[in-house]
C-alpha positions in Angstrom: 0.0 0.0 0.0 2.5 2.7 1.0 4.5 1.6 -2.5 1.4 2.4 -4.2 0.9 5.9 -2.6 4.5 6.8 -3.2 4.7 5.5 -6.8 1.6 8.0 -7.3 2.5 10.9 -4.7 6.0 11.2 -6.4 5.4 11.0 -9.7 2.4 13.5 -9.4 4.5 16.1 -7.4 7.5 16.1 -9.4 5.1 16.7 -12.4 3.6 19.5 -10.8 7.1 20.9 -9.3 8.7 20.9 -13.5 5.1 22.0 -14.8 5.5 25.1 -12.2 8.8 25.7 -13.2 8.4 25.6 -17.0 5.5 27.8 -16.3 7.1 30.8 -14.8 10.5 30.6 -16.4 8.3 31.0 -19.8 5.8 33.6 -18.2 4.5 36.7 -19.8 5.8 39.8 -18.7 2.9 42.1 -17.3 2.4 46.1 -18.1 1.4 47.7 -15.1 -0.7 50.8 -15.5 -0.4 53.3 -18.0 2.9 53.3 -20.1 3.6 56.0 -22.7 6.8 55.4 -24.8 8.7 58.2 -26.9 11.0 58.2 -29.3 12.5 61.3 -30.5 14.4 62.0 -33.6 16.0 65.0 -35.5 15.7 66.4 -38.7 18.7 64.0 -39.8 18.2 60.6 -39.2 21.6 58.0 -39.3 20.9 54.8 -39.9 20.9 53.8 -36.2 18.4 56.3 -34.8 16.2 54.6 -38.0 17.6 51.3 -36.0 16.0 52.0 -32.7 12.2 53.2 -34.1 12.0 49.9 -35.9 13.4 47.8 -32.9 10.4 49.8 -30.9 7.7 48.9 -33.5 9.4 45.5 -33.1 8.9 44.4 -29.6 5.4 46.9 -29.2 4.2 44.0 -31.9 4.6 41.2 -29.6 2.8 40.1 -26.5 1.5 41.4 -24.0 2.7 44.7 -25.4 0.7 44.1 -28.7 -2.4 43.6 -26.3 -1.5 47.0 -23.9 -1.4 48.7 -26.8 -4.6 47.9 -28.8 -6.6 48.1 -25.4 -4.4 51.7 -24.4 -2.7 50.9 -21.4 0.4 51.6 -23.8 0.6 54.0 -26.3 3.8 54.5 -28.7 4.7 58.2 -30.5 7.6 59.3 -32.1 8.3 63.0 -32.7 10.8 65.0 -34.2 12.9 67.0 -31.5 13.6 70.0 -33.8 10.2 70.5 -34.5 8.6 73.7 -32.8 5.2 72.1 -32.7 6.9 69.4 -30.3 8.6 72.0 -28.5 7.1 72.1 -25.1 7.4 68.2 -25.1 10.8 68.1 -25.4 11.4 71.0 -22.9 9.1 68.4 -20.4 10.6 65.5 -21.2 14.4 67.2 -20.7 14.9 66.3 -24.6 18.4 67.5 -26.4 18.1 65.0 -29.5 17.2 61.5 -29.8 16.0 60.0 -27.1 13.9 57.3 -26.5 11.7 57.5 -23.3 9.5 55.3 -21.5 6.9 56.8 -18.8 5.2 53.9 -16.3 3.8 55.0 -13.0 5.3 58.2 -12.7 8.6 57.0 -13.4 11.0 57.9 -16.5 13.4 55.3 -18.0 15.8 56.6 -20.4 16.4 53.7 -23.0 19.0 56.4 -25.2 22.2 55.3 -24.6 21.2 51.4 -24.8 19.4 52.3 -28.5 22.8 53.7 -29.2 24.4 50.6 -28.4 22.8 47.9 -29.3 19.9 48.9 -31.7 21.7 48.4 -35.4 24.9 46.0 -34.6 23.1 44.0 -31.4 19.0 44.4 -31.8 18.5 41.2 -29.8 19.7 43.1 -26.9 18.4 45.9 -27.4 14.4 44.6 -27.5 15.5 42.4 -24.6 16.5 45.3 -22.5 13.1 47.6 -23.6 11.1 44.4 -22.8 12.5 44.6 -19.2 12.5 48.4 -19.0 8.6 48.1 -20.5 8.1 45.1 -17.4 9.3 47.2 -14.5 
């Protein structure tokens, strides 16, 4: 009898104990509250700061991003910096030239410098590191 229960208790929990782990090493990340991502450009654009939009567009097109954004809890917008229209924006948002800019619960994460790095030569880090910064 107590061979029985154990081949059936130990099977069953060491299912349950991988099944948890597979689960939440492969979770979704989740958006919490309102997130407003901004990307700004100049005038001129190099071919990285064209780089780091489309690495944006990118990872805003997967999940649960896709799904924060087509229900508004995150909205994406892009703006030139040397515009005047977009002027008190950028004067907000401390602006000087590109940027890209992530606002989530009242707090600002500046994604600039790892666009910069990683966006054209390294994209895989780069969407993995907005993916985090977009989790927080």
């Amino acid at each position: 009898m107590i061979k029985t229960i154990k081949s059936i208790v130990l099977p069953t929990f060491f299912a349950v104990f991988i099944l948890t782990v597979f689960v939440s090493a492969n979770e979704v990340p989740d958006i919490k509250g309102e997130t407003e991502v901004y990307y700004f450009h100049n005038n001129r654009r190099c071919p990285t700061c064209l780089a780091i939009e489309k690495e944006v567009k990118n990872v805003l097109k997967e999940e649960p991003f896709a799904g924060a954004k087509e229900n508004g809890e995150l909205t994406f917008r892009s703006y030139n910096a040397e515009n005047v229209v977009n002027k008190k924006l950028v004067k907000e948002l401390g602006v000087t030239g590109s940027a890209l800019i992530i606002l989530q619960d009242g707090k600002k994460t500046d994604l600039t410098s790892k666009g910069f790095m990683y966006a054209l030569k390294q994209p895989e880090k780069f969407r993995q590191a907005l993916r985090e910064a977009l989790s927080e």
